[in-house]
Residue frames relative to the residue before (quaternion, step in Angstrom):
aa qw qx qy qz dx dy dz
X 1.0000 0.0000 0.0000 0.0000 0.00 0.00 0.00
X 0.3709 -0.6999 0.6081 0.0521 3.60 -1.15 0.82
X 0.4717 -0.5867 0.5849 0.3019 3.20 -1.09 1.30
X 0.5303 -0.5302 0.5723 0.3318 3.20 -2.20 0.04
X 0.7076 -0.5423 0.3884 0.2333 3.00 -1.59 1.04
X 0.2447 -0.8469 0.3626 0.3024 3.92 -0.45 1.28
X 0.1552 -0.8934 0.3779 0.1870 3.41 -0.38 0.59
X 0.7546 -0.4574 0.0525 0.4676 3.13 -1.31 1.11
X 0.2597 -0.7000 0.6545 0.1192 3.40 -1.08 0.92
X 0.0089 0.6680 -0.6671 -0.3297 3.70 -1.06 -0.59
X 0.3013 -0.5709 0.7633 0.0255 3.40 -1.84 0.69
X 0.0997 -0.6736 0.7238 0.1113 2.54 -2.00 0.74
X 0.3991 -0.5769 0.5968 0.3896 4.11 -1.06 0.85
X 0.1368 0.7714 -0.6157 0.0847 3.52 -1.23 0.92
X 0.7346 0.2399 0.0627 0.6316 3.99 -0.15 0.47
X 0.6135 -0.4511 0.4986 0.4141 3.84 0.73 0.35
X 0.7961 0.3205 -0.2825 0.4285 3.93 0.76 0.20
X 0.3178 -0.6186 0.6534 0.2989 3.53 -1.12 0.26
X 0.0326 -0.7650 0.6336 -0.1111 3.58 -0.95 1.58
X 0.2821 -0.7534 0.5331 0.2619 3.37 -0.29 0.91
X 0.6811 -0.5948 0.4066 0.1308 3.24 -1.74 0.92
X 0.7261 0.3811 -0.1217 0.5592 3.15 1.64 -0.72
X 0.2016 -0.9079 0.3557 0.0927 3.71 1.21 0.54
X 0.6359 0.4476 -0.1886 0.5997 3.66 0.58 -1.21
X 0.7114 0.3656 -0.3315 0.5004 4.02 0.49 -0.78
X 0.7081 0.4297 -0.3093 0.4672 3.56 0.58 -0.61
X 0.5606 0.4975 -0.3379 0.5693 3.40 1.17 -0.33
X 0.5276 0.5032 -0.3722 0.5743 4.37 1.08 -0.38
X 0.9251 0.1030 -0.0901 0.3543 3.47 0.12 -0.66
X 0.7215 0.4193 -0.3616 0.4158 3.23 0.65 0.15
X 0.3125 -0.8414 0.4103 0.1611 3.65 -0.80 0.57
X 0.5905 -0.6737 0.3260 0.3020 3.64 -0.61 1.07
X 0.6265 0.4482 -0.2456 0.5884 3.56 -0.39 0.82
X 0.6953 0.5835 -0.2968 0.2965 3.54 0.56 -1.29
X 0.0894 -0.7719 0.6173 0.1230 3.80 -0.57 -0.16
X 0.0722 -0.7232 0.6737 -0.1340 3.24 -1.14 1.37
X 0.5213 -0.6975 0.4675 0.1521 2.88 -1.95 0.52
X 0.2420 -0.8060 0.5275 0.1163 3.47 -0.73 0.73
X 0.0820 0.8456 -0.5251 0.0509 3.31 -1.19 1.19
X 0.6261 -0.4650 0.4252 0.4593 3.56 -0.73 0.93
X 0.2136 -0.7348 0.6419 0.0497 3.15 -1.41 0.81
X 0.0264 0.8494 -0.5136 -0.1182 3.73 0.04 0.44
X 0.2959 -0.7329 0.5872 0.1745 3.91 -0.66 1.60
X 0.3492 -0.5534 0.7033 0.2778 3.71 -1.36 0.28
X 0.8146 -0.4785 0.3185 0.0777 2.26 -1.71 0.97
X 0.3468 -0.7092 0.5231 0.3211 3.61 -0.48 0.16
X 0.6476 0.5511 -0.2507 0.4628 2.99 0.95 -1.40
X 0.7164 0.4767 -0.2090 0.4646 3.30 0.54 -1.09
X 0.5344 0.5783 -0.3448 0.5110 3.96 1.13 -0.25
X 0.6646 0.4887 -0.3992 0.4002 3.32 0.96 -1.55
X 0.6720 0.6095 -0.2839 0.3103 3.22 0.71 -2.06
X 0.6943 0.5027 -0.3799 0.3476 3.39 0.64 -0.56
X 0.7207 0.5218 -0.1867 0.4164 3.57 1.20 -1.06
X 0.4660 0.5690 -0.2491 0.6301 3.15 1.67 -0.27
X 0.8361 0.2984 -0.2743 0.3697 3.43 0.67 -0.70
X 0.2672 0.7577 -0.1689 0.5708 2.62 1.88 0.33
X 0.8403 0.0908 0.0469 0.5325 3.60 0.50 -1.16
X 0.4010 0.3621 -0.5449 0.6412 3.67 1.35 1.02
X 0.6874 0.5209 -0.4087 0.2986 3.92 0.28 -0.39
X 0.3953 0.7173 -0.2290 0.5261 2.83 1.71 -1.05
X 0.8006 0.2982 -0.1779 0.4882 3.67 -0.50 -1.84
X 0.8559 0.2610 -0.2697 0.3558 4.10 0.61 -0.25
X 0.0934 0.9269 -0.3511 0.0940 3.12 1.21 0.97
X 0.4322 -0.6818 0.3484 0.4765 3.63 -0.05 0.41
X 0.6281 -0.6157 0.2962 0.3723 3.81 -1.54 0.63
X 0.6679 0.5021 -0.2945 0.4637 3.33 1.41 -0.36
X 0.5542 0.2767 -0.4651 0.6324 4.33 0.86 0.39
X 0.3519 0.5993 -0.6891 0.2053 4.61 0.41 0.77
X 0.8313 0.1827 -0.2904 0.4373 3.66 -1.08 1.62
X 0.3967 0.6921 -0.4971 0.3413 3.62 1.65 -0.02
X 0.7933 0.1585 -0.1213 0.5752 3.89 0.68 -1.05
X 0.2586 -0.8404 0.4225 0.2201 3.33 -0.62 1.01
X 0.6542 0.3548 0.0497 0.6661 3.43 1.59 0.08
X 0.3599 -0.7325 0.4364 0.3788 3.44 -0.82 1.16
X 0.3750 0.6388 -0.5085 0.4390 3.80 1.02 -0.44
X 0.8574 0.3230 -0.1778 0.3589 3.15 -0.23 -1.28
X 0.4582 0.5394 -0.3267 0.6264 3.67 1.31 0.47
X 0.6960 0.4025 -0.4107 0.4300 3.63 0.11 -0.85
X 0.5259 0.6736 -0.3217 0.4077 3.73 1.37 -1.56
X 0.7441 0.3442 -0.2795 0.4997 3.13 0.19 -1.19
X 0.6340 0.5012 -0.4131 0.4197 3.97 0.35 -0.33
X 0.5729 0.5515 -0.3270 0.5105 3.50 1.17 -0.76
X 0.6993 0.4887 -0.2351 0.4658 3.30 0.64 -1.06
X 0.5527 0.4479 -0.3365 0.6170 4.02 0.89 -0.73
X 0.8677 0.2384 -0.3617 0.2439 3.86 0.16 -0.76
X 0.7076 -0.4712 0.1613 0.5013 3.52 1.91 0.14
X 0.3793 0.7592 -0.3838 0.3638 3.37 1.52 -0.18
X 0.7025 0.5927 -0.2625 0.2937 3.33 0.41 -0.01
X 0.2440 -0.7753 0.5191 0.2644 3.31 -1.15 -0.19
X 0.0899 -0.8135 0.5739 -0.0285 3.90 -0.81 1.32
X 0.2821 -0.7440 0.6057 0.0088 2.60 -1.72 1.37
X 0.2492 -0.8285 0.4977 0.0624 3.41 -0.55 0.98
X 0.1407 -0.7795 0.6078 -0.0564 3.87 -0.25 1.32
X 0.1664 -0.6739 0.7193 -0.0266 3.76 -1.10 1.39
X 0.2013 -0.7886 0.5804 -0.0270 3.58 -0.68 1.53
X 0.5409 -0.5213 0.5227 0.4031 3.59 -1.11 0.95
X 0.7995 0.1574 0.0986 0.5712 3.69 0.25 -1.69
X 0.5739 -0.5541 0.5067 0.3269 3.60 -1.69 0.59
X 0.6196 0.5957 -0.3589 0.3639 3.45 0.92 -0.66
X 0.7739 0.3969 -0.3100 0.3839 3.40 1.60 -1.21
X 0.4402 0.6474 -0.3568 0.5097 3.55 2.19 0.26
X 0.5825 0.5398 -0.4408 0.4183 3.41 1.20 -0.12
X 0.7373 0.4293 -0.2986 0.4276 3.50 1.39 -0.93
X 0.3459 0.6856 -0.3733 0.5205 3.41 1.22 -0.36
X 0.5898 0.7339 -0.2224 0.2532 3.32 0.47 -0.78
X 0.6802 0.4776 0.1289 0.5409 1.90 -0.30 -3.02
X 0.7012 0.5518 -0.2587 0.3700 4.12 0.14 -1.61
X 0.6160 0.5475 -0.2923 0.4852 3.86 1.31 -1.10
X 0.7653 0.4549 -0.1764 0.4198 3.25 0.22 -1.64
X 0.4328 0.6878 -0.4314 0.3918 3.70 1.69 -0.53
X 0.8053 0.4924 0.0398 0.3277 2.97 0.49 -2.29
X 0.7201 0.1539 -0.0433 0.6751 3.35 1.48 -0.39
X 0.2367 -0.7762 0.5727 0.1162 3.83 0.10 0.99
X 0.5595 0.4920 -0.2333 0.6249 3.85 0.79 -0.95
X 0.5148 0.6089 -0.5290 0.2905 4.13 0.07 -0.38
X 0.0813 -0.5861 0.7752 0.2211 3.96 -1.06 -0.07
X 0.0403 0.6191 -0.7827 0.0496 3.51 -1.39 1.47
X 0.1164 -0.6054 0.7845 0.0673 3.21 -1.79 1.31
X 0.4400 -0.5644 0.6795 0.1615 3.14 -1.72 1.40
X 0.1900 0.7041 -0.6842 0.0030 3.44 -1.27 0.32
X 0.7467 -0.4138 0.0650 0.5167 3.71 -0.11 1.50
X 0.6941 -0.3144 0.1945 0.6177 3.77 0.32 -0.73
X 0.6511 0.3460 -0.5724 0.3586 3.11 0.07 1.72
X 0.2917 -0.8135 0.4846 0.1349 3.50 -0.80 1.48
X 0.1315 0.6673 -0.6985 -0.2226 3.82 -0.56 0.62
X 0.4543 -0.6997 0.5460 -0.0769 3.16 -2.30 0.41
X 0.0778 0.8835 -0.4312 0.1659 3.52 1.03 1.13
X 0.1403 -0.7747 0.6124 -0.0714 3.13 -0.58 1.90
X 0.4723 -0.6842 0.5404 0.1296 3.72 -0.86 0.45
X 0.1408 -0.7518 0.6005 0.2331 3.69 0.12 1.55
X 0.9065 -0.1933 0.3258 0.1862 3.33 -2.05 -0.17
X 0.2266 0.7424 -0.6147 -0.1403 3.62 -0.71 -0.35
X 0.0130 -0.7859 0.5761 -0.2242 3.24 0.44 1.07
X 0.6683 -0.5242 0.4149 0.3261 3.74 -0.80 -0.09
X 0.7771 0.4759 -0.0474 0.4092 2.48 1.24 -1.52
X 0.6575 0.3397 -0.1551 0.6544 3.48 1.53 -0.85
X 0.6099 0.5151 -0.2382 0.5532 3.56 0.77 0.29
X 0.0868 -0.7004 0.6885 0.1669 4.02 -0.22 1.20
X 0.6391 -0.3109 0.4897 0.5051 4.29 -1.86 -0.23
X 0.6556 0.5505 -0.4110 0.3134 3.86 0.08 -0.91
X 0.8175 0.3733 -0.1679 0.4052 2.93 0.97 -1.78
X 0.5563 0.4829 -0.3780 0.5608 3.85 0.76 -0.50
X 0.5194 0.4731 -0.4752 0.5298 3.94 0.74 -0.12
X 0.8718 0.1955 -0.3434 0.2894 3.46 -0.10 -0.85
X 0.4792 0.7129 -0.3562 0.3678 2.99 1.61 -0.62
X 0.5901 0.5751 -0.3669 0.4317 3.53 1.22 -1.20
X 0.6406 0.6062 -0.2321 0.4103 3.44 0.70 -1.62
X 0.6394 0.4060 -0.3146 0.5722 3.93 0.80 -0.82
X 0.7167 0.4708 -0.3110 0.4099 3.46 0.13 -1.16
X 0.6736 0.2240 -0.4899 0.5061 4.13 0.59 -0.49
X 0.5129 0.4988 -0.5563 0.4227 4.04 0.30 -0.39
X 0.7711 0.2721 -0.4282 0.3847 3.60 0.40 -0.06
X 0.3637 0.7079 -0.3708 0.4786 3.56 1.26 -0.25
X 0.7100 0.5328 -0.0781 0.4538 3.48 0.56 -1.84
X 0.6309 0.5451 -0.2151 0.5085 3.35 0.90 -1.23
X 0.6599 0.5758 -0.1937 0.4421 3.52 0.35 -1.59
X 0.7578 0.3883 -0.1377 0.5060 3.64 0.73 -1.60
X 0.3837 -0.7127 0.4924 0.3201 3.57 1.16 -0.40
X 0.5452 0.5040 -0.3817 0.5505 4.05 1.23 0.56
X 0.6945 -0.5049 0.4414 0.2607 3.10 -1.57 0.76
X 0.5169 -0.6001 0.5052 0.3427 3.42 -0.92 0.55
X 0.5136 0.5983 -0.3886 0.4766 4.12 0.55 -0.42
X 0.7699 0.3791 -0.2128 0.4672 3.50 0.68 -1.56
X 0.7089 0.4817 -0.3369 0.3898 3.36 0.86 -0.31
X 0.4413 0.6299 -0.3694 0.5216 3.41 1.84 -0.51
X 0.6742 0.5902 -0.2531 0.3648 3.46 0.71 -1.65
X 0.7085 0.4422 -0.1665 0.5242 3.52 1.08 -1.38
X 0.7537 0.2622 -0.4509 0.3997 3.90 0.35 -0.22
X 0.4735 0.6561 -0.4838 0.3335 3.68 1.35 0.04
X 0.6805 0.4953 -0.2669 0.4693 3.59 1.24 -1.26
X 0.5175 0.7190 -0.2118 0.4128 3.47 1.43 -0.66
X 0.6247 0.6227 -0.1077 0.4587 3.12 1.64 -1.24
């Protein structure tokens, strides 16, 4: 059996030591004697979280007239942007028959309402949108991720990425 994974702790250097802030947890998982490695943690932004979801939901509210009823939900709009900018995670399903790629399908999009399935004769792929929690989400990666996702935003609306930055800030 494996211990649980330690999770981020913060410390603080006090007195010539590095004492963590959270004492009783660090005292659950770590083991006396042991030596471990310490690394900068870098938090994203808040600000920079909001802006995104915001930019997110002005894209949403100005959507051209020809994608009205494509996302039924802004959730279900951001997913699919996540999914266009690579965030995700895809499963790819080789069917005996097209008919049994039709259920494959029909069976994906069941189980995951938010999913992007493309039919391609009798192969099913399956494109699920990972997280952007905090927690499942390092600063690097929600940066670049952020940075794809408005270029698709931008794209979609037919406007420069800047102007769309520019709008969900005033939006804000």
């Amino acid at each position: 059996m494996t211990a649980p994974p330690i999770p981020p702790m913060e410390y603080v250097w006090h007195d010539g030591a590095l004492r963590p802030l959270k004492p009783r947890l660090a005292a659950s998982r770590l083991v006396e004697g042991e030596v471990y490695s310490l690394a900068p943690h870098e938090e994203r932004s808040k600000r920079s979280h909001d802006h995104w979801f915001v930019s997110v939901e002005e894209a949403f509210k100005n959507l051209p007239e020809d994608t009205e009823g494509r996302w039924l939900s802004v959730e279900h709009f951001r997913k699919w942007v996540l999914v266009r900018a690579g965030w995700c995670d895809e499963l790819t399903v080789a069917c005996e028959t097209k008919a049994e790629a039709e259920r494959v399908a029909a069976l994906s999009q069941k189980l995951d309402g938010y999913a992007v399935v493309i039919l391609r004769d009798k192969v099913v792929s399956i494109y699920t949108a990972k997280s952007q929690s905090y927690a499942a989400m390092k600063s690097g990666e929600f940066r670049a991720v952020k940075e794809r996702g408005l270029k698709v935003l931008a794209d979609l609306l037919g406007v420069e990425p800047e102007a769309l930055s520019h709008h969900a800030r005033a939006a804000a």
